[in-house]
Residue frames as qw, qx, qy, qz and C-alpha x, y, z in Angstrom:
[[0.761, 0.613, -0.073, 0.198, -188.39, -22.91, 94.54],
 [0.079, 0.874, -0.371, 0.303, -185.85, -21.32, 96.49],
 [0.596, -0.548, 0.538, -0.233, -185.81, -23.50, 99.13],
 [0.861, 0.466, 0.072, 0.191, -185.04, -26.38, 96.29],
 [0.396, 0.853, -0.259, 0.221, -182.19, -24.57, 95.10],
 [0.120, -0.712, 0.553, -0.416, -180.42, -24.46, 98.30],
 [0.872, -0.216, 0.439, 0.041, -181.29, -28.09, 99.74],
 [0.803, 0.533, 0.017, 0.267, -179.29, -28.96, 96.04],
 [0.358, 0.672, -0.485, 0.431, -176.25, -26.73, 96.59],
 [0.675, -0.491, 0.478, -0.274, -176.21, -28.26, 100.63],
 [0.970, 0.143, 0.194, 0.024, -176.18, -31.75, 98.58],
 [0.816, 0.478, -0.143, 0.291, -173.52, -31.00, 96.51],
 [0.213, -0.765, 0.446, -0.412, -171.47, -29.59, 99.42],
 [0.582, -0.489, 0.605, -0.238, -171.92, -32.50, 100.84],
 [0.974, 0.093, 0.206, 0.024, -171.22, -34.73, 98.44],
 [0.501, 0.726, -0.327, 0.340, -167.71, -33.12, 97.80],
 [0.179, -0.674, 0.562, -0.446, -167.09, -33.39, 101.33],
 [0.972, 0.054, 0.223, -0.046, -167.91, -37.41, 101.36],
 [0.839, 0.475, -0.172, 0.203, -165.70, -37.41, 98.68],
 [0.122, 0.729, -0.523, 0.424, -162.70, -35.79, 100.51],
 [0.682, -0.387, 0.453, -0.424, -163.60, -37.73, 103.53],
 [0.982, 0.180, 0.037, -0.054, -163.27, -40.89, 101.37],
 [0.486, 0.684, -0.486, 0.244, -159.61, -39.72, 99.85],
 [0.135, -0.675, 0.594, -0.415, -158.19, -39.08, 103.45],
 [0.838, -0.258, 0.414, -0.245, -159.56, -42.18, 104.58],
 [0.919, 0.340, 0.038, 0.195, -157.78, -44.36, 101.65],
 [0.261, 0.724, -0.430, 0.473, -154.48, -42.12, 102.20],
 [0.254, -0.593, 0.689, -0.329, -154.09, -42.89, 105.64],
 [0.965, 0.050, 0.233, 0.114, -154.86, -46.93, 105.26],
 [0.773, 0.544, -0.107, 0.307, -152.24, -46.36, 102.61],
 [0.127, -0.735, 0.540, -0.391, -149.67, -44.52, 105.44],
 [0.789, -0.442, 0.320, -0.282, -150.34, -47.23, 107.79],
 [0.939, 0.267, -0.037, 0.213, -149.21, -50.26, 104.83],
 [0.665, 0.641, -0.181, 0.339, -146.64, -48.51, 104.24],
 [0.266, -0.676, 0.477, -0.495, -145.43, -47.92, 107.32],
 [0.900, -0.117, 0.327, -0.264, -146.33, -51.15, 108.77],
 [0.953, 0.301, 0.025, 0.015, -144.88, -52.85, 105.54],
 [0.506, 0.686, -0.343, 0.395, -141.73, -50.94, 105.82],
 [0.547, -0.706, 0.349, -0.284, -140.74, -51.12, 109.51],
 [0.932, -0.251, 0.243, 0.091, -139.58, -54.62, 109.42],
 [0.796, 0.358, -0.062, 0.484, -137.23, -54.39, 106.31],
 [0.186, 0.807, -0.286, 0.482, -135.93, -50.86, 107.42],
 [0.634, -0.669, 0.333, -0.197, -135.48, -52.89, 110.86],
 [0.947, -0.073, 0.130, 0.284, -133.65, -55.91, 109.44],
 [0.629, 0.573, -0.148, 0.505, -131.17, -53.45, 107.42],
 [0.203, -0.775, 0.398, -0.446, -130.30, -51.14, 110.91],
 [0.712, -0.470, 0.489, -0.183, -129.80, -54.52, 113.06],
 [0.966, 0.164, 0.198, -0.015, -128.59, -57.29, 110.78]]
C-alpha cells in the first residue's frame, strides 16, 4: 500500500515536470520567432 502511494506522488512529480518541460520548450520556439522575425525589420530600419 505504501509502495502505491509513493509510485503516485513520483507520477505526479513527474507529470508537473513534463509539464514545465513542455512550457520552456514552447517559450523558447517563441524567442527564436521572435527573434528571427524581428532581426530583419530591426535590420532594414538601422541600414535603410
Amino acid at each position: 500500500m505504501t509502495d502505491h502511494t509513493a509510485q503516485t506522488a513520483e507520477f505526479v512529480n513527474s507529470e508537473r515536470s513534463q509539464g514545465m518541460q513542455d512550457v520552456l520548450l514552447v517559450s523558447t520556439f517563441g524567442l527564436w520567432v521572435g527573434l528571427l522575425g524581428l532581426m530583419p525589420v530591426v535590420a532594414l530600419r538601422l541600414f535603410a
